[in-house]
C-alpha positions in Angstrom: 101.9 98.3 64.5 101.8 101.3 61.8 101.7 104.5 64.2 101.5 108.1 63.2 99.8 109.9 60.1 102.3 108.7 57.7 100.1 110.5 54.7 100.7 114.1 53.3 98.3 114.0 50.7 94.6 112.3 50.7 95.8 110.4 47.0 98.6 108.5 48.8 96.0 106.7 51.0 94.7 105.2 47.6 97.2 102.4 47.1 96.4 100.7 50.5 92.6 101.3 50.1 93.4 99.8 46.7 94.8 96.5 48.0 92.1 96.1 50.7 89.7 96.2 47.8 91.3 93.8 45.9 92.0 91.9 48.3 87.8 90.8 48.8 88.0 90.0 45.1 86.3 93.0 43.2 86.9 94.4 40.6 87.8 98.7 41.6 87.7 101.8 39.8 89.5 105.1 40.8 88.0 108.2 41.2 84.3 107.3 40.4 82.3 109.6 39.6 78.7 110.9 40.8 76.0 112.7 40.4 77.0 114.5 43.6 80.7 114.3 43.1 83.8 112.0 43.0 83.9 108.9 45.0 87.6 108.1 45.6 87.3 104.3 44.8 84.2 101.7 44.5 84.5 98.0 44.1 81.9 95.6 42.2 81.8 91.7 42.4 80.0 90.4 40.1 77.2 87.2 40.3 78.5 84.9 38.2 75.9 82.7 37.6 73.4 86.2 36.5 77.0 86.9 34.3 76.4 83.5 32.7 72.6 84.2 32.1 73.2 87.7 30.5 75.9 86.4 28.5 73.8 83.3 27.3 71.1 86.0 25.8 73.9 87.0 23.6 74.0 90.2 26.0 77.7 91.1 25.6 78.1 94.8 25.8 76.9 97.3 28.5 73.6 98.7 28.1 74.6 102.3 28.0 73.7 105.4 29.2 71.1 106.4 32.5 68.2 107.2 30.3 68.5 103.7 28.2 68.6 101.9 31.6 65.6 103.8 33.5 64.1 103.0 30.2 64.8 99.4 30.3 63.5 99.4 34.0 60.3 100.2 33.0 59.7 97.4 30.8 58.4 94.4 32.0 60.3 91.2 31.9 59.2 88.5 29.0 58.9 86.2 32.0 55.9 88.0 33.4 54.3 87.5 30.1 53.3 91.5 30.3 53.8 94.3 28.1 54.4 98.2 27.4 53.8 99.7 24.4 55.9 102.6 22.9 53.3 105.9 23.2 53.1 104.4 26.9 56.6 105.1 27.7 56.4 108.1 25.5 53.9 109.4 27.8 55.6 108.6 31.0 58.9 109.9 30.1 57.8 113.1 28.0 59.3 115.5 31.2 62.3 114.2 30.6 63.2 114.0 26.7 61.0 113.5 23.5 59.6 110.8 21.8 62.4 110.5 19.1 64.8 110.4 21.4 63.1 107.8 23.6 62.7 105.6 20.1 66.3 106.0 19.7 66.9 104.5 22.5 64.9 101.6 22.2 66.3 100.8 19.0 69.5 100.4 20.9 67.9 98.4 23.6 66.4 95.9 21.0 69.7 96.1 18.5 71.7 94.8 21.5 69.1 92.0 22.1 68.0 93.6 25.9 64.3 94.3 24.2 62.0 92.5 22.2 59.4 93.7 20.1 56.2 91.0 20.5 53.3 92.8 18.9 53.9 96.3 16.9 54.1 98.5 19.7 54.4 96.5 22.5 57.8 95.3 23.9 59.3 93.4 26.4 62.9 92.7 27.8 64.9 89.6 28.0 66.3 89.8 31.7 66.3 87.8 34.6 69.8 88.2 36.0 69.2 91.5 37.8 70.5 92.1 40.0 74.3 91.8 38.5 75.8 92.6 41.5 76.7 90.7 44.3 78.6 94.2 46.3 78.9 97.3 45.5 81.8 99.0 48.0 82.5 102.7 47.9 85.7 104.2 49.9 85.8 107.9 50.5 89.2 108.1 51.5 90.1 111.6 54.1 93.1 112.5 55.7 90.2 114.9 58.5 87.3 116.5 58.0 85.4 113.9 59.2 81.4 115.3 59.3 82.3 116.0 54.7 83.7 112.4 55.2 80.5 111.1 56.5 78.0 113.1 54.4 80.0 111.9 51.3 79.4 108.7 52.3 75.8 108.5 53.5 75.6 110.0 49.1 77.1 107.1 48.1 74.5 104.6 49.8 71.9 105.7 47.1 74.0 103.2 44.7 76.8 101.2 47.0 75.4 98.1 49.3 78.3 99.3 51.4 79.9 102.7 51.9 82.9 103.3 54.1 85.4 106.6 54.9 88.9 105.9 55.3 90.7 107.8 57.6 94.6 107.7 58.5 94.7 105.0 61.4 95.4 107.4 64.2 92.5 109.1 63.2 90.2 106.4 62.4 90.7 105.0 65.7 89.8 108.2 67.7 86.6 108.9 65.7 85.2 104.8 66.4 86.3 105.4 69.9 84.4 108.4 70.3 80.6 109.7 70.2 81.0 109.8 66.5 81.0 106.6 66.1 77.1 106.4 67.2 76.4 108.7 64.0 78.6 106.5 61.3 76.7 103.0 62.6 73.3 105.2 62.5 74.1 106.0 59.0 74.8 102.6 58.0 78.6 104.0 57.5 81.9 101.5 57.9 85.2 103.1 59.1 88.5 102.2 58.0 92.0 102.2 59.3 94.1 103.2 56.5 97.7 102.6 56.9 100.9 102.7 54.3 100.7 98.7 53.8 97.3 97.6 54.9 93.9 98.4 56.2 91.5 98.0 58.7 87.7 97.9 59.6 87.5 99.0 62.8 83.3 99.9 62.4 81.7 97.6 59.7 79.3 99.3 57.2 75.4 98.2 56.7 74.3 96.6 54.1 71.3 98.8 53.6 67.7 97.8 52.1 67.5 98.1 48.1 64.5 100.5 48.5 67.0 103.2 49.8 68.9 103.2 46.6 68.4 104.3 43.3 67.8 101.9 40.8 68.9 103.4 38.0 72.0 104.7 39.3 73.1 101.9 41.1 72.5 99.5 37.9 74.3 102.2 35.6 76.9 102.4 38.4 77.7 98.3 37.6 77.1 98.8 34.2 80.5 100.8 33.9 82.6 97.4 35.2 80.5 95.0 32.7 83.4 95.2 30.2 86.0 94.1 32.5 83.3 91.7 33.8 82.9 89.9 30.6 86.7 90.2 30.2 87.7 88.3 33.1 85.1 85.4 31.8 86.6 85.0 28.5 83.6 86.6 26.5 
């Protein structure tokens, strides 16, 4: 059994928190970063089935930045036979940037083949594979300072389905064994045993309700793996 806190540095705990990623089959960036901050690593998996469907609309590259997404949000799907017209979104995102800029934007939108135009002024998008994701996993990796670990955490649950601290395994065990483990399963929070070689989940996270997240962020969030996505299937 790995004993002691073998780390010196919180960066060294990355490797094995790297692995144990890996190991659940999703794809991982380091260092991730937030509105709020760095996340010290998130994993994605993918549905491939709603990977097939984007890909069969000729949808090959990432939609883009925050604003193009919350943009694309707000359309209604072709499917529900509804529509939005231009001045309409114009209006409802005027607090937020001008009306060139949101046409710039939807030029992008329909360029890429995400909107379609089906009477002047009124669009549409061609969707129905969201959501992407099947898992979103963020690991805020701390050698102490566990109440930071666990507030950094509860952040990321606006975009991950699951969020969980890793502490050195000493450590990790002591705070699941103690009263503080009450506050990390109220939170919806997993704790992991981080050791030199492997890891361990000694108190699973939550998979919380989709209302509690941001949309937006947690589409944009998956949006920055497409590219590898659509690599790993040969697109």
């Amino acid at each position: 059994m790995e004993t002691g806190n073998v780390f010196q540095l919180e960066r060294e705990m990355a490797a094995p928190g790297r692995e144990w990623l890996k190991r659940q089959g999703l794809l991982i960036k380091e260092e991730f970063s937030t509105p709020w901050g760095i996340c010290d690593l998130v994993g994605v998996s993918f549905s491939q089935e709603r990977v097939r469907q984007r890909l069969n609309l000729g949808q090959r590259g990432p939609i883009g930045p925050p604003l193009r997404i919350a943009l694309l949000n707000r359309i209604p799907d072709a499917q529900t036979g509804e529509t939005i017209s231009i001045g309409q979104l114009e209006s409802e995102f005027r607090d937020w940037v001008v009306p060139s800029a949101i046409q710039g934007e939807l030029g992008h939108l329909i360029d890429s083949g995400f909107v379609i135009s089906v009477r002047p002024d009124c669009l549409q998008k061609r969707n129905g594979w969201v959501p992407l994701h099947s898992r979103i996993v963020s690991l805020e990796l701390k050698l102490s300072r566990v109440e930071e670990a666990l507030n950094q955490a509860w952040s990321h649950l606006r975009f991950a389905t699951h969020s969980y601290v890793g502490f050195p395994r000493e450590l990790a065990i002591r705070v699941a064994k103690s009263r503080r483990r009450r506050d990390f399963l109220g939170a919806g929070i997993g704790i992991v045993a981080v050791g030199p070689i492997r890891c361990e989940v000694l108190v699973p996270s939550r998979n919380r309700s989709s209302d509690e997240r941001d949309a937006v962020l947690q589409m944009h969030c998956v949006e920055r793996f497409w590219r590898s996505c659509v690599t790993n299937n040969g697109a």
